[in-house]
N, CA, C and O atoms as a Maestro MAE file, in Angstrom:
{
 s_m_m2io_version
 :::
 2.0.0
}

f_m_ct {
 s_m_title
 :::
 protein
 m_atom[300] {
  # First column is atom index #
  i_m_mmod_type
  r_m_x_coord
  r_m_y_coord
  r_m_z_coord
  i_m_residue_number
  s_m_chain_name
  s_m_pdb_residue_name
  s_m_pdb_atom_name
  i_m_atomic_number
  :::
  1 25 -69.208 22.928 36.528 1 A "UNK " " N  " 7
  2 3 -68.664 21.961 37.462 1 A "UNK " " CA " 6
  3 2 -67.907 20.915 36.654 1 A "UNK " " C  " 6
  4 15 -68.612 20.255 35.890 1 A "UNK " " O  " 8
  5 25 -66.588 20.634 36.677 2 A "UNK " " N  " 7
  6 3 -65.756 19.845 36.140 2 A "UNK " " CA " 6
  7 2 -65.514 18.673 37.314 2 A "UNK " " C  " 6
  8 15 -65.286 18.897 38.503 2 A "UNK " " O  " 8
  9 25 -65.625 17.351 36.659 3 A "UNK " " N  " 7
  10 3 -65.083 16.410 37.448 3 A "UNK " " CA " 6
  11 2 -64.491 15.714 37.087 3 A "UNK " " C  " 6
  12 15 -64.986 15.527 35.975 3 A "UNK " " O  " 8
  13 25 -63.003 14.540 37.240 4 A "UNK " " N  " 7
  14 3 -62.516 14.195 36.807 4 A "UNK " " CA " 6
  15 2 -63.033 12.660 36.890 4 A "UNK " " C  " 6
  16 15 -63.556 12.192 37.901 4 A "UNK " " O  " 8
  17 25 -62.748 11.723 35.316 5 A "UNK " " N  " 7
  18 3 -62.998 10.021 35.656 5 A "UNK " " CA " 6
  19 2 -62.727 10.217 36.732 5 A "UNK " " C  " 6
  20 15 -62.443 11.210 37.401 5 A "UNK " " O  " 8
  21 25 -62.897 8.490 37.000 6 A "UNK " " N  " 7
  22 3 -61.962 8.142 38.249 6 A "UNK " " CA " 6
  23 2 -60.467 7.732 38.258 6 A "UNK " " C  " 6
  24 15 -59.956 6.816 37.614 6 A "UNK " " O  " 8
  25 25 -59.742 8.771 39.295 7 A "UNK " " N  " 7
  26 3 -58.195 8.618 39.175 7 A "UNK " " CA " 6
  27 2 -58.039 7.298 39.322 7 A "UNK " " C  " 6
  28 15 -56.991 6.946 38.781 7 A "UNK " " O  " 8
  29 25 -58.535 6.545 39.742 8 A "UNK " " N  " 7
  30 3 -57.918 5.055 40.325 8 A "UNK " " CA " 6
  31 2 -57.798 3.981 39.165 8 A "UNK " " C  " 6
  32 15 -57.737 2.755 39.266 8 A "UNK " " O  " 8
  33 25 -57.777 4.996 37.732 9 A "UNK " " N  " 7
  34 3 -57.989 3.892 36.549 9 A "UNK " " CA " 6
  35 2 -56.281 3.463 35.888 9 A "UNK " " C  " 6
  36 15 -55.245 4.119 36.002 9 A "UNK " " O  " 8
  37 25 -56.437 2.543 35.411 10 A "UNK " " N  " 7
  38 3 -54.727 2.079 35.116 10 A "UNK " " CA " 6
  39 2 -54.089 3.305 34.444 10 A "UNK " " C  " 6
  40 15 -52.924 3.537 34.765 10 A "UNK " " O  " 8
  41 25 -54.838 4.345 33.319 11 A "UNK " " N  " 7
  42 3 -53.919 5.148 32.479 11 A "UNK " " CA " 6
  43 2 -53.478 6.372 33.397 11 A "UNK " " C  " 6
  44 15 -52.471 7.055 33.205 11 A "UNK " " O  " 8
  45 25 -54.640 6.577 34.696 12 A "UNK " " N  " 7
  46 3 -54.342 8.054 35.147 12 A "UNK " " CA " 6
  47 2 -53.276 7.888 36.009 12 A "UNK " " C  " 6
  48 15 -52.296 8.627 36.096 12 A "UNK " " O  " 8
  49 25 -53.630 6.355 36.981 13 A "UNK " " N  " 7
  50 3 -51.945 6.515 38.084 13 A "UNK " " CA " 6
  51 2 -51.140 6.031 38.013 13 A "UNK " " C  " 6
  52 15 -50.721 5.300 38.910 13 A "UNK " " O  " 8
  53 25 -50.466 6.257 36.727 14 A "UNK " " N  " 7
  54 3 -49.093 5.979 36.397 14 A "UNK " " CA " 6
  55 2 -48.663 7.367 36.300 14 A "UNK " " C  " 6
  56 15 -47.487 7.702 36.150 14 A "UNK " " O  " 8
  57 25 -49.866 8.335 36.408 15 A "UNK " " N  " 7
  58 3 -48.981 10.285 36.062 15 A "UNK " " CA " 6
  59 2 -48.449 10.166 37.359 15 A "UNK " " C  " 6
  60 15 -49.020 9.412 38.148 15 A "UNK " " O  " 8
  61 25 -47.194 10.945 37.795 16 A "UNK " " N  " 7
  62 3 -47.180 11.850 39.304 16 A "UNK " " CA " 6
  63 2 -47.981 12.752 39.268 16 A "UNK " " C  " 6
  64 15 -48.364 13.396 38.291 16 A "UNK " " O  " 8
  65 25 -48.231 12.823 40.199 17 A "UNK " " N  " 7
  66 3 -48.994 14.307 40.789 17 A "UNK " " CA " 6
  67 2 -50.272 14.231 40.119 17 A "UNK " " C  " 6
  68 15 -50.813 15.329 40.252 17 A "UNK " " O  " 8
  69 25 -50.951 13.496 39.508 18 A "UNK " " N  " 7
  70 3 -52.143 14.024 38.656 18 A "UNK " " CA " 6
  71 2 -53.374 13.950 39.190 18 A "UNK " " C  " 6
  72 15 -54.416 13.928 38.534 18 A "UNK " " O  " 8
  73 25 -53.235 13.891 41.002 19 A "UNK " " N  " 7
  74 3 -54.419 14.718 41.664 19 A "UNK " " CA " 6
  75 2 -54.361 16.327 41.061 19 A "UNK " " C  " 6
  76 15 -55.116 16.975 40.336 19 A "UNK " " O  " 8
  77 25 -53.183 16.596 41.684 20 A "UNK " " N  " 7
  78 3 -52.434 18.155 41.575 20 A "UNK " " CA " 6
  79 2 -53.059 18.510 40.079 20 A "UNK " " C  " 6
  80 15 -54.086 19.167 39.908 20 A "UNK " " O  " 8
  81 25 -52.254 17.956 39.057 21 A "UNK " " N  " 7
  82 3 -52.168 18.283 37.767 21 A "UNK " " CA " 6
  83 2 -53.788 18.588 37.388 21 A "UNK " " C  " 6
  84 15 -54.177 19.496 36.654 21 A "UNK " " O  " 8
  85 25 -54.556 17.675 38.023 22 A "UNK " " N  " 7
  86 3 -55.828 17.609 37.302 22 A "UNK " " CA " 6
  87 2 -57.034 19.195 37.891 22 A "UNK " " C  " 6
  88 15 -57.944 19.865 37.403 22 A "UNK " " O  " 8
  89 25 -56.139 19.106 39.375 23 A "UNK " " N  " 7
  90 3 -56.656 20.896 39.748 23 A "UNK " " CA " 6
  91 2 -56.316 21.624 39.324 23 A "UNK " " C  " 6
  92 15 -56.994 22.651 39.358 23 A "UNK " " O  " 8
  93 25 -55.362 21.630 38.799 24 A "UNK " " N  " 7
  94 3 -54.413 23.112 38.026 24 A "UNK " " CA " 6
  95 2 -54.591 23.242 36.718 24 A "UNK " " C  " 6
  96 15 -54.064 24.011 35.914 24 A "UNK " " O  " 8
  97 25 -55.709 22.078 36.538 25 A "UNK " " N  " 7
  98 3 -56.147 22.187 34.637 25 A "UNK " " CA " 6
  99 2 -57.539 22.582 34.634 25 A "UNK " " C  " 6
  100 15 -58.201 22.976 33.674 25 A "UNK " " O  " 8
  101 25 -57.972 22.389 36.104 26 A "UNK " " N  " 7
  102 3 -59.307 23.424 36.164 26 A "UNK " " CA " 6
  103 2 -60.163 22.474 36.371 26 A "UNK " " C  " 6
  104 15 -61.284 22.790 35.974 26 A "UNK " " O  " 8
  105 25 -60.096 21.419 36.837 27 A "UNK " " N  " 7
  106 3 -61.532 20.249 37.598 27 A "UNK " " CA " 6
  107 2 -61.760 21.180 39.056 27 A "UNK " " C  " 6
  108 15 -61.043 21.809 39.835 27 A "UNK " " O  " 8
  109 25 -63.153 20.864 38.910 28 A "UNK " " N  " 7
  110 3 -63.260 21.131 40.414 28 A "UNK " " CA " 6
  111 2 -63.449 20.062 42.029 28 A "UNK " " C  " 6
  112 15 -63.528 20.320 43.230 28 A "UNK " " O  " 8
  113 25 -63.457 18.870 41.229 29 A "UNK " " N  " 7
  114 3 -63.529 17.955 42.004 29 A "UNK " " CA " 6
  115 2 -63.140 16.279 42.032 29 A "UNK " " C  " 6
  116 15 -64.092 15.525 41.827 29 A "UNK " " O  " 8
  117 25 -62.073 15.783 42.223 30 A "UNK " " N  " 7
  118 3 -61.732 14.763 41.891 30 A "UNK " " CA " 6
  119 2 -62.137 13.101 42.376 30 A "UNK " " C  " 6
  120 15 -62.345 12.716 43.527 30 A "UNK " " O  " 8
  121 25 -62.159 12.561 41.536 31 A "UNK " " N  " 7
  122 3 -63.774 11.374 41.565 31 A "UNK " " CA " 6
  123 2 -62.112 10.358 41.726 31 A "UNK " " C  " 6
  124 15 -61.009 10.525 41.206 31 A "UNK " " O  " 8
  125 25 -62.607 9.392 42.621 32 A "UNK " " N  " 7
  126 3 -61.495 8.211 43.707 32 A "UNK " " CA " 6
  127 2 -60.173 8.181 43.216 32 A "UNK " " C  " 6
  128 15 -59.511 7.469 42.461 32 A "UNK " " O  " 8
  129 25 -59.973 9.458 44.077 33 A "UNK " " N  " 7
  130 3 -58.225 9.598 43.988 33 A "UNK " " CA " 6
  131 2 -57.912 8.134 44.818 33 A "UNK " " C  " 6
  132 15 -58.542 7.571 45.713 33 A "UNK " " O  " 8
  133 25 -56.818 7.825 44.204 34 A "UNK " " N  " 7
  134 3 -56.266 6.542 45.173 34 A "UNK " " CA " 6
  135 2 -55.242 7.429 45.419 34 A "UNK " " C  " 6
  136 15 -55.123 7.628 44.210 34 A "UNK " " O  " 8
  137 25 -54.269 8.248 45.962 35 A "UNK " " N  " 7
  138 3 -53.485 8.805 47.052 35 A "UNK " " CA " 6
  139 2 -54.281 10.064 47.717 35 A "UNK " " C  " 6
  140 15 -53.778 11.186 47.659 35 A "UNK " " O  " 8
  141 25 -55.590 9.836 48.377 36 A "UNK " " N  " 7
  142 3 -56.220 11.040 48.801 36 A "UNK " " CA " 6
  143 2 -55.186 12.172 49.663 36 A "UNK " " C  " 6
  144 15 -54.924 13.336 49.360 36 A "UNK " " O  " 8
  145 25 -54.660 11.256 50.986 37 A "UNK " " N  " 7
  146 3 -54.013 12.288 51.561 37 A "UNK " " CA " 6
  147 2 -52.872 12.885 51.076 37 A "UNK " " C  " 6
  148 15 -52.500 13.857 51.733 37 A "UNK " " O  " 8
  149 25 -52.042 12.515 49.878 38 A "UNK " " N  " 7
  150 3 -51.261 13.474 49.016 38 A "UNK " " CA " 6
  151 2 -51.776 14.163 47.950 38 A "UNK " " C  " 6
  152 15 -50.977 14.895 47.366 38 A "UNK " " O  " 8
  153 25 -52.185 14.147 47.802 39 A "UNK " " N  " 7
  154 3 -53.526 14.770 46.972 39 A "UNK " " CA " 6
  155 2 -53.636 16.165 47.946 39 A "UNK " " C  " 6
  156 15 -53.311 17.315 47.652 39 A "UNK " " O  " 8
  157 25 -53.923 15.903 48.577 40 A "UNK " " N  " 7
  158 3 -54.652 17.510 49.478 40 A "UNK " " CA " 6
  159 2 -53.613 18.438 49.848 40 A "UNK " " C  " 6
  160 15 -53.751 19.660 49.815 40 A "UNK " " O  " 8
  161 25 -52.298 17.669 50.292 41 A "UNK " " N  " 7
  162 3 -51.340 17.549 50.687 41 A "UNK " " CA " 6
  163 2 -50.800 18.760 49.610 41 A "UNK " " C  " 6
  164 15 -50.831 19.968 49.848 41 A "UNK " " O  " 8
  165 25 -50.287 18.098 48.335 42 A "UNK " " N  " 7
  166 3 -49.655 18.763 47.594 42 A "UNK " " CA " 6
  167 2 -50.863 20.286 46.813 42 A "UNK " " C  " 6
  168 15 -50.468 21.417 46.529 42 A "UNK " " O  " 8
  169 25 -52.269 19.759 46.665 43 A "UNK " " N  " 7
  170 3 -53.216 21.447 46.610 43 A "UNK " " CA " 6
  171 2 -52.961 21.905 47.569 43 A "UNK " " C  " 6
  172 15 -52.979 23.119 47.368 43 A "UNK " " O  " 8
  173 25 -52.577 21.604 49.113 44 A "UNK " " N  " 7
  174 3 -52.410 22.884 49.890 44 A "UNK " " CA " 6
  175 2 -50.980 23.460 49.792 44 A "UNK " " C  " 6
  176 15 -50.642 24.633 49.951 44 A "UNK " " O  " 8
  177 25 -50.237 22.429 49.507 45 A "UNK " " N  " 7
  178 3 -48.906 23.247 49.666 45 A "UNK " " CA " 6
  179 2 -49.072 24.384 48.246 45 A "UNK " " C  " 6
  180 15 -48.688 25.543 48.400 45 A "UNK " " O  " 8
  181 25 -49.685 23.929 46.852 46 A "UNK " " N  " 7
  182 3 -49.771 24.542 45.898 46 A "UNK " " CA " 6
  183 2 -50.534 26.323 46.105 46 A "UNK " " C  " 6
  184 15 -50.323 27.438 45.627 46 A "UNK " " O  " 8
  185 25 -51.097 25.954 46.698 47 A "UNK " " N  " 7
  186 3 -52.539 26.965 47.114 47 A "UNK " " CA " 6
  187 2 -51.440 28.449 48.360 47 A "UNK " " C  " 6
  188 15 -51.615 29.664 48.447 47 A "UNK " " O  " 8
  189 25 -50.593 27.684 48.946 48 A "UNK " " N  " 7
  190 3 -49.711 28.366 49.776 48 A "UNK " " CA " 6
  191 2 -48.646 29.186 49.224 48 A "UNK " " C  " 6
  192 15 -48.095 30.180 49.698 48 A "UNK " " O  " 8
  193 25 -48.438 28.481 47.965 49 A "UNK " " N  " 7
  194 3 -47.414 29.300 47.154 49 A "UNK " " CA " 6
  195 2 -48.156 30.072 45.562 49 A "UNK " " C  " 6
  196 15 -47.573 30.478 44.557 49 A "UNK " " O  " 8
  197 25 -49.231 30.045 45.809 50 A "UNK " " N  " 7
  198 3 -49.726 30.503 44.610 50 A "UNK " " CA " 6
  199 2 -51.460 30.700 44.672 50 A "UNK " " C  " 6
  200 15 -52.425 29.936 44.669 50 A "UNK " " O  " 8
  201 25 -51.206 32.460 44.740 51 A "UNK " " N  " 7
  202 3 -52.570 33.197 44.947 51 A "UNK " " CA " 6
  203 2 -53.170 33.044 44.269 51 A "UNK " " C  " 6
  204 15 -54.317 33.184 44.694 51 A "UNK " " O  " 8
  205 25 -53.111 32.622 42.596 52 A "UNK " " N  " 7
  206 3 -54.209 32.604 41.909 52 A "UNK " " CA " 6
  207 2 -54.776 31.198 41.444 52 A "UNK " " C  " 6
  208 15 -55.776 30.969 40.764 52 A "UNK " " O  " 8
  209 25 -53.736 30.204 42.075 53 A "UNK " " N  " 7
  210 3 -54.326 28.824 42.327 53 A "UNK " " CA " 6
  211 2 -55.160 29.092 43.440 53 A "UNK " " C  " 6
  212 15 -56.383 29.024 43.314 53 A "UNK " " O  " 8
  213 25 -54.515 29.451 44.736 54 A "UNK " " N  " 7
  214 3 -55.354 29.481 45.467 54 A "UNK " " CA " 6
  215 2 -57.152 30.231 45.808 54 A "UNK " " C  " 6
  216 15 -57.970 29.807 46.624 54 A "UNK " " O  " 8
  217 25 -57.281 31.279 44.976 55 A "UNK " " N  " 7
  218 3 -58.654 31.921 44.654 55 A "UNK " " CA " 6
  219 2 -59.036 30.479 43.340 55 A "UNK " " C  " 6
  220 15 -60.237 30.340 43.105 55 A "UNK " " O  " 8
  221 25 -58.263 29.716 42.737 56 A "UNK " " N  " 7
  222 3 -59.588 29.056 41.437 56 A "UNK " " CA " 6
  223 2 -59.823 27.852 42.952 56 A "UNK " " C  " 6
  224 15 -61.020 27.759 43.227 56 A "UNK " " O  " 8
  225 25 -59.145 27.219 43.640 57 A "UNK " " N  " 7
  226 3 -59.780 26.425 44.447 57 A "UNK " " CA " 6
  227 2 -60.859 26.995 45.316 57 A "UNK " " C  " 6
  228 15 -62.008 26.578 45.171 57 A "UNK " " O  " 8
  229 25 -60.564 27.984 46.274 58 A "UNK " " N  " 7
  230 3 -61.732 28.517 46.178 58 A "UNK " " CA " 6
  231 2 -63.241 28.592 45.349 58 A "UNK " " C  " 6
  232 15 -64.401 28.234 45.557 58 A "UNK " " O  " 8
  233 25 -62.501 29.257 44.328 59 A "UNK " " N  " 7
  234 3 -63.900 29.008 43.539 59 A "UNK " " CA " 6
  235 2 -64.195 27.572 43.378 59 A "UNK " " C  " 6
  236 15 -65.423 27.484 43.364 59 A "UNK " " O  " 8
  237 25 -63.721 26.529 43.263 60 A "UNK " " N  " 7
  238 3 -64.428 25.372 43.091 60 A "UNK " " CA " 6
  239 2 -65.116 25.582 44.356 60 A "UNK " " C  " 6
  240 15 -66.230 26.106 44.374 60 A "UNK " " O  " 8
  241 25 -64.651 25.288 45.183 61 A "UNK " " N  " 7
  242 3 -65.515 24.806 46.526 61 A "UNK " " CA " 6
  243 2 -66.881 25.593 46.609 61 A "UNK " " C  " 6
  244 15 -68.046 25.209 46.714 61 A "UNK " " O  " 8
  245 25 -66.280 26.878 46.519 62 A "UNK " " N  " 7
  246 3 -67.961 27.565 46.001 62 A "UNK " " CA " 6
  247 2 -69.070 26.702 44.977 62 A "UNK " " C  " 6
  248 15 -70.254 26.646 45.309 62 A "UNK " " O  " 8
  249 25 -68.582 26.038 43.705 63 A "UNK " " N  " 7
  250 3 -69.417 25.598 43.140 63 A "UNK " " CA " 6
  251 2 -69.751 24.950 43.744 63 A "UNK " " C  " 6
  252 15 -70.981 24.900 43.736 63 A "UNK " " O  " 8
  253 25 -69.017 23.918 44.762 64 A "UNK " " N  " 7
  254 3 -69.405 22.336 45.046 64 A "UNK " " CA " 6
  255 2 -70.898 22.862 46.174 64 A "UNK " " C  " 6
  256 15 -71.929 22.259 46.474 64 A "UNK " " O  " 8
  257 25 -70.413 24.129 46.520 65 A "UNK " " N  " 7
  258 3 -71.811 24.575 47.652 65 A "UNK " " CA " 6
  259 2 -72.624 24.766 47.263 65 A "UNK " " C  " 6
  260 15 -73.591 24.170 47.739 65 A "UNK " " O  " 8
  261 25 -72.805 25.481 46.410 66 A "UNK " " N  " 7
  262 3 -73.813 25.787 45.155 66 A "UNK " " CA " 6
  263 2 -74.285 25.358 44.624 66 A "UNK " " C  " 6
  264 15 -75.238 25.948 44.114 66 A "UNK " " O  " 8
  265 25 -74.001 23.820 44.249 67 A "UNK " " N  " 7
  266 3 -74.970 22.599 43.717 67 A "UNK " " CA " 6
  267 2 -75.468 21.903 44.543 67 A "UNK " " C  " 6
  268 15 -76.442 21.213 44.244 67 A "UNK " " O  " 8
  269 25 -74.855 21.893 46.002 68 A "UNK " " N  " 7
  270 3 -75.508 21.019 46.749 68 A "UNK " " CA " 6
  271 2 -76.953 21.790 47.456 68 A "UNK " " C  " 6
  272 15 -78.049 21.481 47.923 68 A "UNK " " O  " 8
  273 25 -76.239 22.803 47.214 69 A "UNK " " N  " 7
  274 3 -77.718 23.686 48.276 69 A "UNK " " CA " 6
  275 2 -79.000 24.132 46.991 69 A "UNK " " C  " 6
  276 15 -79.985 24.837 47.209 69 A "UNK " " O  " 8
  277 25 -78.661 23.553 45.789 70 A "UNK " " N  " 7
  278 3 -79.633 23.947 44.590 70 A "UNK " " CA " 6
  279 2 -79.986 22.337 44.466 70 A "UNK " " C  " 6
  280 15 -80.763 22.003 43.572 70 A "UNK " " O  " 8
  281 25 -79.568 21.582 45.126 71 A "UNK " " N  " 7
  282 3 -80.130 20.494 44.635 71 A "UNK " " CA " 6
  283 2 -80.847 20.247 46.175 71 A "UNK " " C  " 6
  284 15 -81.636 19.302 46.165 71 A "UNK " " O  " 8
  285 25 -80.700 20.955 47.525 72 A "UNK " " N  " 7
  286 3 -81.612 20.162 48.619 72 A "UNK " " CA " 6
  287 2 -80.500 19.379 49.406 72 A "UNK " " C  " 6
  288 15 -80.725 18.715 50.418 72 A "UNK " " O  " 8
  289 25 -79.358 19.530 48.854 73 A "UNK " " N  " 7
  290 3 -78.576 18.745 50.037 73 A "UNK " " CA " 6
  291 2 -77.827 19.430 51.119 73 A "UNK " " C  " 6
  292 15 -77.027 18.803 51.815 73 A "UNK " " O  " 8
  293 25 -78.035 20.563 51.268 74 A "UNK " " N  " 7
  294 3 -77.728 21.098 52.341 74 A "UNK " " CA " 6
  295 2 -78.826 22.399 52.087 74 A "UNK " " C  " 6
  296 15 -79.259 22.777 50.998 74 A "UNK " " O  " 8
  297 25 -79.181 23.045 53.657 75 A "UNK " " N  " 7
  298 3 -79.774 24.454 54.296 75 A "UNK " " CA " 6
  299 2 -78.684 25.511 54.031 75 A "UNK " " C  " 6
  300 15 -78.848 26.674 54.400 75 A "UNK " " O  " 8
  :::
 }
 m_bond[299] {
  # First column is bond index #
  i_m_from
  i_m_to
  i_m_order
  :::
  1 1 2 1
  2 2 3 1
  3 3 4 2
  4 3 5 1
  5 5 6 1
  6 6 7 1
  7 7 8 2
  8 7 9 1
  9 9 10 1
  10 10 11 1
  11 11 12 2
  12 11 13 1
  13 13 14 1
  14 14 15 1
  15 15 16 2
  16 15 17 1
  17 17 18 1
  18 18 19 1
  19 19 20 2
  20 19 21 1
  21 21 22 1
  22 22 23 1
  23 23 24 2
  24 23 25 1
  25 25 26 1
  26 26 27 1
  27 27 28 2
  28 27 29 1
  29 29 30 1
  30 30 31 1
  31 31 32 2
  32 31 33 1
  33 33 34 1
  34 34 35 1
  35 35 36 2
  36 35 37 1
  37 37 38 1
  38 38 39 1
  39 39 40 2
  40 39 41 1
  41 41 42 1
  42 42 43 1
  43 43 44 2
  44 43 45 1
  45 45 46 1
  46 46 47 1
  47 47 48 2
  48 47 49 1
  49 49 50 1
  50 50 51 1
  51 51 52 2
  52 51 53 1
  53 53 54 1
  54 54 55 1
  55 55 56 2
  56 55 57 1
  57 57 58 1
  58 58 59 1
  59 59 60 2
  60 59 61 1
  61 61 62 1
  62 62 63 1
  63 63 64 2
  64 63 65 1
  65 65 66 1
  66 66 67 1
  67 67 68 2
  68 67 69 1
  69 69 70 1
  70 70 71 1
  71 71 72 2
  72 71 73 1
  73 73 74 1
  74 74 75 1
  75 75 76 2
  76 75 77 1
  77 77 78 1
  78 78 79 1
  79 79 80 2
  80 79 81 1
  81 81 82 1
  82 82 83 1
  83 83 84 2
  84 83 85 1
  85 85 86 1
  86 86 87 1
  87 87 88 2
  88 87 89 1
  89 89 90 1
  90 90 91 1
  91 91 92 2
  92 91 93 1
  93 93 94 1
  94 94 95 1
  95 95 96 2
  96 95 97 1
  97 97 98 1
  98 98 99 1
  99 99 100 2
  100 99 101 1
  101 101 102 1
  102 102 103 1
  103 103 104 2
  104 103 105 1
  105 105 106 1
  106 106 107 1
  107 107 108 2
  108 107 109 1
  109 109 110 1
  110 110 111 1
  111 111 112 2
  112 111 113 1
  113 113 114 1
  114 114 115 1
  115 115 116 2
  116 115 117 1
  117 117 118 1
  118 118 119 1
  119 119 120 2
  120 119 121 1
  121 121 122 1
  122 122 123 1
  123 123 124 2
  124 123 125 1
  125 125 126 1
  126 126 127 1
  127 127 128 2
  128 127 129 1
  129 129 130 1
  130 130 131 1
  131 131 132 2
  132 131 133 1
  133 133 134 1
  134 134 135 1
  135 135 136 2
  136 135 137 1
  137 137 138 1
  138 138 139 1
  139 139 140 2
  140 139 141 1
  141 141 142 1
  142 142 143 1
  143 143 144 2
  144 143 145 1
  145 145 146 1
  146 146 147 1
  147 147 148 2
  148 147 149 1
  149 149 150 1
  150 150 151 1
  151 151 152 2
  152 151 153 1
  153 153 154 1
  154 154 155 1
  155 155 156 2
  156 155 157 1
  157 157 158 1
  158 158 159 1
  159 159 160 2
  160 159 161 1
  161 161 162 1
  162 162 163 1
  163 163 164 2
  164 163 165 1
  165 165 166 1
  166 166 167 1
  167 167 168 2
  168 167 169 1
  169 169 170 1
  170 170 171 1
  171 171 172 2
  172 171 173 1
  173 173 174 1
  174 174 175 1
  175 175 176 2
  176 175 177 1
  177 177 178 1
  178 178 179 1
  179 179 180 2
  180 179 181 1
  181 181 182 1
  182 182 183 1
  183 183 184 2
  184 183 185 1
  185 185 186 1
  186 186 187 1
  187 187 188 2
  188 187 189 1
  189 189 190 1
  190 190 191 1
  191 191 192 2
  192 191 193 1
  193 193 194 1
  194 194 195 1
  195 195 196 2
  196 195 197 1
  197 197 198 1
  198 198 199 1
  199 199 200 2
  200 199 201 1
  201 201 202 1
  202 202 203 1
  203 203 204 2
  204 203 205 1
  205 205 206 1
  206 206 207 1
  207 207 208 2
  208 207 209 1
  209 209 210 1
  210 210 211 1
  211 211 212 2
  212 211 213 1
  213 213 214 1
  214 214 215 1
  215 215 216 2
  216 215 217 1
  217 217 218 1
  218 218 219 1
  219 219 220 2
  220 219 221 1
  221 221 222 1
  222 222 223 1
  223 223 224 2
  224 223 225 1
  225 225 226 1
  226 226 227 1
  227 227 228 2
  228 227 229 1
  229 229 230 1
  230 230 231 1
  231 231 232 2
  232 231 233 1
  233 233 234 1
  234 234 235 1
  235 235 236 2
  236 235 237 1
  237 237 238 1
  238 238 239 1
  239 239 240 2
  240 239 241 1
  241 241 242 1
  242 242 243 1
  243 243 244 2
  244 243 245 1
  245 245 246 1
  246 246 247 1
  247 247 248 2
  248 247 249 1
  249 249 250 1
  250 250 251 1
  251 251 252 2
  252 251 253 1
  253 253 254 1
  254 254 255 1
  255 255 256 2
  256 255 257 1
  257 257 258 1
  258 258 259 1
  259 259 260 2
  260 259 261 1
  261 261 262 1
  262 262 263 1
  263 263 264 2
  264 263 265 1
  265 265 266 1
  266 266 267 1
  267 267 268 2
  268 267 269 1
  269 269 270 1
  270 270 271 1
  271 271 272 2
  272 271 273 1
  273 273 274 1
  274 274 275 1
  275 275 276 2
  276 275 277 1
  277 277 278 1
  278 278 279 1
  279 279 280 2
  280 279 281 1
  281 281 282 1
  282 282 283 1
  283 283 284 2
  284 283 285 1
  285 285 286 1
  286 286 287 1
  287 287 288 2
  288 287 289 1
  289 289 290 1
  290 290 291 1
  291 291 292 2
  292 291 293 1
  293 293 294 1
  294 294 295 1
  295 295 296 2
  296 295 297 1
  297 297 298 1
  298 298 299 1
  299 299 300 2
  :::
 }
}
């Protein structure tokens, strides 16, 4: 399970895109994006044009289920 600092720090949002950038380098979950809804925005458009982005997001989300239901936070 990869997570990223938090985006909302002075060095990370000065990148563009580095919600995007930071999924496509293989985090699985990004800790206080400050542009959430472009953020999702640009992984889905990414995920639409690209099958094997779109199976590693997948697989994150699998992990994110997988720890929660090994730790008791979800049935």
């Amino acid at each position: 399970m990869v997570i990223t600092d938090a985006m909302n720090m002075g060095g990370v949002r000065t990148v563009p895109n580095s919600g995007l950038k930071a999924v496509m380098a293989g985090c699985d979950q990004l800790l206080m994006p400050v542009e959430e809804e472009k953020d999702i925005n640009d992984i889905l458009s990414k995920m639409n044009e690209d099958e094997d982005f779109r199976f590693q997001v997948y697989s994150s989300v699998k992990k994110i289920i997988r720890l929660k239901y090994c730790l008791g936070l979800i049935d």
